[in-house]
N, C-alpha and C positions, 0 to 999 in steps of 0.2 A: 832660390832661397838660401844655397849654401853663404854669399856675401855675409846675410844676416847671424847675429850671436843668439845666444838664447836669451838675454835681457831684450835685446832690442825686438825680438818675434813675443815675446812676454809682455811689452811698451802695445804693439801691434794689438795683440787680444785682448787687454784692458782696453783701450782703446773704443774697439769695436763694441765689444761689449758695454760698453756705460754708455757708448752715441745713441744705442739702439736701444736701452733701457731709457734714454731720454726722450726718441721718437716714440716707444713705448706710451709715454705718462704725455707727454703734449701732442702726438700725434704729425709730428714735423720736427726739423733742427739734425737729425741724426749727419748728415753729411756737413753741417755748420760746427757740430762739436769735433766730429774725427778727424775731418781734414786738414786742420790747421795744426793741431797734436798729432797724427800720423806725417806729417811734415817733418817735427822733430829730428827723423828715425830715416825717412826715405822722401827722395823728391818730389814735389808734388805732381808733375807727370805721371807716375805710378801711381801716388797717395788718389787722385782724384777720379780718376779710368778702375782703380779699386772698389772704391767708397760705392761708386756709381754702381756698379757690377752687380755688389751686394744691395743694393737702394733696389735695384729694378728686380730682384728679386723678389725682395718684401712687398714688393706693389702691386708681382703679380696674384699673389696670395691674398692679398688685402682686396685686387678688383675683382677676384673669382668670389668672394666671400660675402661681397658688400656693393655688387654691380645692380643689387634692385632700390638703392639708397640715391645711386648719379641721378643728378640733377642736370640732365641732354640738353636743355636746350642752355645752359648758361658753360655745359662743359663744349659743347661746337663753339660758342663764340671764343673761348679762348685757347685753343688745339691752332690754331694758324699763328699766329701770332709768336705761339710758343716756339713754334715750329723755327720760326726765321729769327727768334731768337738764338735760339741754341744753333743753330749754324754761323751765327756771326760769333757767338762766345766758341763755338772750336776752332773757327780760322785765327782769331787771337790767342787760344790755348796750345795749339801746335804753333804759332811764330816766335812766342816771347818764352825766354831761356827760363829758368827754374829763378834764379836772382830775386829780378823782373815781378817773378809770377808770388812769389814769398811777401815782397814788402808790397803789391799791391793787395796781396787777402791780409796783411797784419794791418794798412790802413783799414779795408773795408771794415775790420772786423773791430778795431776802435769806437767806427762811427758807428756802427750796427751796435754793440753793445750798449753807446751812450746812448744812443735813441730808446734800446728796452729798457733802459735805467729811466729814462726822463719818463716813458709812458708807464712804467711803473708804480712812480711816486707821485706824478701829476694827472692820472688816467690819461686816457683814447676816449674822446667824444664819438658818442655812437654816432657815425656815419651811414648816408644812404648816397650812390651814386648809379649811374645809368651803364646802359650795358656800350656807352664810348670807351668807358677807361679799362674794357677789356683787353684792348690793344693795348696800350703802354703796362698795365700788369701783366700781360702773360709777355711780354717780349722783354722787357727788363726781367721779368720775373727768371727766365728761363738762361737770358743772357748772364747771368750773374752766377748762377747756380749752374751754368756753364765751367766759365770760371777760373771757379773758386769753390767748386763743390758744394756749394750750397749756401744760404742766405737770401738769394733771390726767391725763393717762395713765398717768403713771409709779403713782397708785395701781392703774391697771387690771393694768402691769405686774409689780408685787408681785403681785397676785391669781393672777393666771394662772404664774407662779413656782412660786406657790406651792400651786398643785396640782400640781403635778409635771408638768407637761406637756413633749415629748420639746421639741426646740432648734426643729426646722424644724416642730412643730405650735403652738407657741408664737409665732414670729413672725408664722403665716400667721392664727390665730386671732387675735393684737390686730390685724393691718390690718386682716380683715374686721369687726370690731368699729368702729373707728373708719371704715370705709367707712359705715354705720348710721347714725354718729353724727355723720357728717360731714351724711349728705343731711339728718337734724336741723335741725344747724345754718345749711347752706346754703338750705335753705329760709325758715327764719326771717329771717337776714339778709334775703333777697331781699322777704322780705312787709314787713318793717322800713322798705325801699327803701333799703338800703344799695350794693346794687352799679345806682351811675352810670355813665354815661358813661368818666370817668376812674379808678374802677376797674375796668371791663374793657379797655381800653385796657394800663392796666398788665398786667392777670391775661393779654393777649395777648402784650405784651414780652417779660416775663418768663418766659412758659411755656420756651421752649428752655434757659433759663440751671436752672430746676427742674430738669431731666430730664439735663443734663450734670453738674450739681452731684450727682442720686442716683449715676449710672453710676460717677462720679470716686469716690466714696464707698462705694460698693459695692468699688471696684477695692483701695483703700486701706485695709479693712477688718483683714483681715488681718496689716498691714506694722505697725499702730500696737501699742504697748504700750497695754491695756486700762485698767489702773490710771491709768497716765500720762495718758493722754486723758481719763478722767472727772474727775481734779484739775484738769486746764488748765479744761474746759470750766465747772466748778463756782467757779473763780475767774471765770471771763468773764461767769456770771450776779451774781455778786455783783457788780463793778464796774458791771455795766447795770444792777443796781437798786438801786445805791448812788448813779448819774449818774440815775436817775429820779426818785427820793425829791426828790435837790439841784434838780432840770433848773425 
């Protein structure tokens, strides 16, 4: 951590903290907001083997607290899938250089934006689909949020939607899903040798500023207008992957 200034480790803790006040109030996105702004500051080699460290934290705290809510028979159908997801998005996260890996998350994160802008103003037709497309959602899903730290959930999220699953078996089923997918990917990092010295240092800093930014988010959940927060936050990925493409 000595490289790091005290603005830039300051950059770092807001960061964290408002990702996870955002997974807080929606319940997902926290590695879609930090990662592409913790880029800014540090390569996304570390930014994403970070984000993650601290993700699989919060999950597992969330699956001990809320494992009588999963929804088993729709969370097995998509645990494989997932699985060989995230091994093809690490063999691509360890070969392609930092450059590379910057302007393909500042496209994704264009198109990702304009899609929550378009379903925003023009809705999402409730959908119902079968348990086929559990395979292409949890293997994109997983591949993506490989990565690029995150995004790729949101097709896990459409999926489990759209089975119709009740509110409180729906959130509990995607954490334990991305709990799966997380030990994945945290493993692979690790065999990679991505978490140094100076990423766990950070993933120790940072852990309290995680866990206040969920609690604060959790709190605030309710007070926000729905609509209004997914506009704001769908303009804020567009501008980070607008400032990526240029960066």
């Amino acid at each position: 951590m000595s490289e790091l200034g005290y603005a830039q480790f300051a950059w770092l803790a807001a960061v964290i903290f408002g990702a996870f006040v955002v997974r807080g109030m929606s319940g997902f996105g926290a590695g879609m907001i930090a990662v592409p702004l913790l880029a800014f500051v540090i390569p996304l080699q570390l930014a994403v083997p970070l984000c993650s460290l601290l993700v699989f934290v919060l999950f597992v705290i969330l699956l001990i607290r809320d494992h009588r809510q999963v929804v088993w028979p729709e969370l097995w159908l998509l645990v494989p899938p997932t699985i060989i997801g995230a091994v093809l998005g690490l063999w691509l996260f360890a070969v392609l250089d930092n450059r590379v890996l910057v302007t393909m998350l500042g496209g994704f994160l264009v198109l990702y934006s304009l899609y929550m802008l378009t379903v925003s103003f023009l809705g999402l037709p409730q959908l119902r689909c079968s348990t086929r497309w559990s395979w292409p959602a949890g293997f994109f899903g997983s591949f993506f949020d490989t990565l690029f730290g995150g995004g790729g959930g949101t097709l896990v999220v459409i999926y489990v939607n759209a089975r119709g699953v009740t509110r409180a078996g729906f959130k509990a089923t995607v954490a334990a899903l991305w709990f799966f997918e997380m030990i994945a990917r945290i493993g692979g990092y690790a065999w990679s040798g991505f978490y140094d010295r100076t990423v766990m240092l950070l993933f120790a800093a940072l852990l309290p500023l995680m866990w206040a930014g969920t609690v604060a988010g959790e709190r605030l959940g309710n007070k926000v207008n729905s609509e209004t927060f997914a506009r704001v936050l769908a303009v804020m990925l567009l501008a980070s992957g607008l400032s990526l493409l240029a960066k």
